[in-house]
C-alpha positions as CSV (number, residue, x, y, z in Angstrom):
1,X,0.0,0.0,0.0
2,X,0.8,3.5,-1.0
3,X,2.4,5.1,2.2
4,X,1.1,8.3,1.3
5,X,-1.9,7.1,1.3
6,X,-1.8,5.4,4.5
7,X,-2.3,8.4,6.8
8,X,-5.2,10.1,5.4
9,X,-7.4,6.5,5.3
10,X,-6.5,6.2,8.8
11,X,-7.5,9.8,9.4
12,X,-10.5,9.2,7.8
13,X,-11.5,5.8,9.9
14,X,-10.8,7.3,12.8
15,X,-13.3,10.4,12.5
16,X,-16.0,8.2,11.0
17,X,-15.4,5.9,14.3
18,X,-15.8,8.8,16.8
19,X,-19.2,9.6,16.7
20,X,-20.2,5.5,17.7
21,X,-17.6,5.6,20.4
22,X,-18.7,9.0,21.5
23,X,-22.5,8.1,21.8
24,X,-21.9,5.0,24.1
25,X,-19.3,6.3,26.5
26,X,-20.6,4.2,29.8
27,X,-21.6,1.1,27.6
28,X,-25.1,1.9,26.9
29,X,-27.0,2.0,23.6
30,X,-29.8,4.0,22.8
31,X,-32.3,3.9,20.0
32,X,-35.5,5.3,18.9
33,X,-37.6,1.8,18.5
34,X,-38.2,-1.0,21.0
35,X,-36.2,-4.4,21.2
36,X,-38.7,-7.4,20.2
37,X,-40.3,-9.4,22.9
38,X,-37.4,-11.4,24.0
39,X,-37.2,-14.7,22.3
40,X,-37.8,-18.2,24.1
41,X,-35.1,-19.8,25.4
42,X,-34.7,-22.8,27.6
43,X,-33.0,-22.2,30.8
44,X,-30.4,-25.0,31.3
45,X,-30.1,-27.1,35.4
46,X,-27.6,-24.5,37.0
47,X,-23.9,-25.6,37.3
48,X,-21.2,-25.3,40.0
49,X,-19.6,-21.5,40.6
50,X,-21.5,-20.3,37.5
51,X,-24.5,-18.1,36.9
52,X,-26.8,-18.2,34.3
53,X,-26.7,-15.2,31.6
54,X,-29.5,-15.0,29.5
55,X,-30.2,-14.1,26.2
56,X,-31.1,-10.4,25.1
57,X,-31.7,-8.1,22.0
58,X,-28.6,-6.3,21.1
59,X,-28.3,-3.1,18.7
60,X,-26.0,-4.0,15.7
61,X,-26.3,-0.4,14.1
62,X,-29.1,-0.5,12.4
63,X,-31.1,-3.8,13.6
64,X,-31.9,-6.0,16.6
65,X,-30.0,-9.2,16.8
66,X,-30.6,-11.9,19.4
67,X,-27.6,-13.1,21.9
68,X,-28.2,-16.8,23.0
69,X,-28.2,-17.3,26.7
70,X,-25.0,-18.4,28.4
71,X,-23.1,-19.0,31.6
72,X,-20.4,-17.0,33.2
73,X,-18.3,-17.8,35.7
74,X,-19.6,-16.6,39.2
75,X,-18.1,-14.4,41.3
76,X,-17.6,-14.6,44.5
77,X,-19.2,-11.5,47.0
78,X,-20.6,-10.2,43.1
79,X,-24.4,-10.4,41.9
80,X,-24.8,-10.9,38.3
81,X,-26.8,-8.6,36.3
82,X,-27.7,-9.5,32.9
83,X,-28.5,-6.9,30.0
84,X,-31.8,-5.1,29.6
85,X,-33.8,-2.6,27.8
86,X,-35.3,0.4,29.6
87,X,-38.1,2.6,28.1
88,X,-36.8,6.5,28.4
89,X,-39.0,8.9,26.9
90,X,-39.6,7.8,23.5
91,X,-36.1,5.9,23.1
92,X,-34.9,3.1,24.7
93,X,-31.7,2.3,26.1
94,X,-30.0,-1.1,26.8
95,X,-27.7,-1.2,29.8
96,X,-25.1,-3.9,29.6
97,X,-24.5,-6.6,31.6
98,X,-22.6,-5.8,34.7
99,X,-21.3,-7.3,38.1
100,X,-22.6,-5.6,41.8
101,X,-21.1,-5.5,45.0
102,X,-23.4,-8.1,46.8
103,X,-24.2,-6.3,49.9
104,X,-26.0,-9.2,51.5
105,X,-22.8,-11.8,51.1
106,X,-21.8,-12.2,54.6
107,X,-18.4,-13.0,53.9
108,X,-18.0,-10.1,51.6
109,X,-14.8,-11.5,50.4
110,X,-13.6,-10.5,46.6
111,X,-12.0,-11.6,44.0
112,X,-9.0,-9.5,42.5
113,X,-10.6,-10.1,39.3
114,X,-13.8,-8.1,40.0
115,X,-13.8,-5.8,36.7
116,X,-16.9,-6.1,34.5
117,X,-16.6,-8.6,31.9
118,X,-17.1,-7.6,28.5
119,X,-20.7,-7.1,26.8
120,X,-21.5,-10.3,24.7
C-alpha cells in the first residue's frame, strides 16, 4: 500500500469511528424503537460456581440481533446482572450486563478479578 496514502485512510476511519464511540461512552446503547419481545429460550439445570446469563436483543447499528443465553463464571461477594432494555421517553436504552457489589454476602470476600466482563 501506498504510504502516502496510509495516513489520510487512517485519518479518515478514525473520525467516521468517533461519533459510535462517543454516543456510548458508559456502555449503553440508545435507540428510537423498541427491542422485540425477547425470544424463548430454555434455561439449562444451574452448574457449580456459574451463573446463568440470559439471552437479550442487542443493537447491531441498524437492527436488533438476538444473543443466546450463556453461563459466566460466578463471582464470589458479586451479583450478576444480565442486560436489559429500559423505556426513556420515546427511546430506549440497553444497559449492559454488569457485576454488583453483593451487599447481602456475609463474607464479603472478593476476588481480584472483580472488573466487569465484557458485553457479549
Amino acid at each position: 500500500m501506498n504510504t502516502k496514502m496510509l495516513a489520510p485512510l487512517l485519518a479518515a476511519v478514525a473520525i467516521a469511528a468517533a461519533p459510535a464511540f462517543a454516543a456510548h461512552p458508559t456502555g449503553k446503547i440508545v435507540v428510537n424503537q423498541a427491542p422485540p419481545n425477547p425470544a424463548s429460550e430454555d434455561t439449562p439445570a444451574q452448574r457449580e460456581d456459574q451463573v446463568w446469563a440470559p439471552g437479550y436483543w442487542n443493537w447491531t447499528g441498524n437492527k436488533f440481533e438476538w444473543n443466546k443465553g450463556h453461563y459466566v463464571q460466578a463471582r464470589k461477594g458479586y451479583r450478576y446482572n444480565a442486560p436489559r432494555w429500559v423505556q426513556e421517553d420515546k427511546s430506549w436504552t440497553l444497559y449492559p450486563e454488569q457485576w454488583v457489589k453483593d451487599e447481602d454476602d456475609k463474607e464479603k470476600t472478593v476476588s481480584k478479578d472483580s472488573g466487569m466482563p465484557a458485553l457479549r
